[in-house]
Residue, then its C-alpha position, 0 to 999 in steps of 0.5 A: x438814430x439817437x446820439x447814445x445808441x451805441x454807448x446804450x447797444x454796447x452797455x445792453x451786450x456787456x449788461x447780458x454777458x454779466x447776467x448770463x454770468x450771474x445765472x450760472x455760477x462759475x464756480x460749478x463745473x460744466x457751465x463754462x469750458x476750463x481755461x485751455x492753458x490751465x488745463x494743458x499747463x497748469x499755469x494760470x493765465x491773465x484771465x482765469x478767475x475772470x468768469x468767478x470775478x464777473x460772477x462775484x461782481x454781478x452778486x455784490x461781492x467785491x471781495x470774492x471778485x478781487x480774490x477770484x481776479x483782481x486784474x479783471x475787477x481793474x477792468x471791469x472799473x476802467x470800462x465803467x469809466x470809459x463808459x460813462x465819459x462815452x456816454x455823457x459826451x455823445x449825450x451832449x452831442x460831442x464826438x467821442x475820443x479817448x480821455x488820455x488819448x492826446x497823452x497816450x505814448x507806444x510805452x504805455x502800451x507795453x508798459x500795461x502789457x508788461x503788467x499783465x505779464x507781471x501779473x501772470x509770473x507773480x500769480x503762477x509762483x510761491x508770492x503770488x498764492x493770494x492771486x490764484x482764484 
């Protein structure tokens, strides 16, 4: 088995969910199930507009994708990143581990959940309008 085999499974799956994406256009109803806490709530979730953001993404259109969900498109670069760093260093032949990992601390982690929470307030009241898909 060759040492990029799963960096290049991983980027097929990722790669078919975006074309999947890209053939069905969010944007028209009956394609996708709506986001269960929008339709219960009418309170907008971390990821509502992720389907229009990958969408947007898919076709080019970075600006449609940031509107749609700028938090998924901070996403959809960082996995890029990550992606990239796995698959040059297993192409190499060097093991695989995180670029920050020896850095990483437990307050990172709930400092990016805190962002996330931010990010839903913020999107949900009067400021936030420009966030709402």
């Amino acid at each position: 088995m060759p040492r990029t085999a799963a960096p290049i499974g991983t980027l097929a799956g990722v790669g078919a969910a975006f074309v999947y994406v890209a053939s069905f256009d969010p944007n028209q109803p009956g394609h996708y199930p709506a986001c269960p806490l929008l339709a219960v709530t009418g309170i907008y979730c971390p990821g509502c507009g992720g389907l229009r953001s990958a969408y947007a993404v898919a076709h080019g259109d970075l600006a449609s994708a940031l509107h749609a969900n700028v938090l998924a498109v901070v996403l959809f670069v960082a996995f890029a990143a990550l992606w990239t760093h796995w698959f040059l260093r297993r192409a190499r032949g060097l093991p695989y581990v995180l670029p920050l990992r020896p850095r990483l601390m437990a307050w990172h982690g709930w400092a990016a959940g805190a962002l996330v929470v931010a990010f839903t307030v913020v999107r949900n009241t009067p400021l936030g309008t420009a966030l709402i898909p």
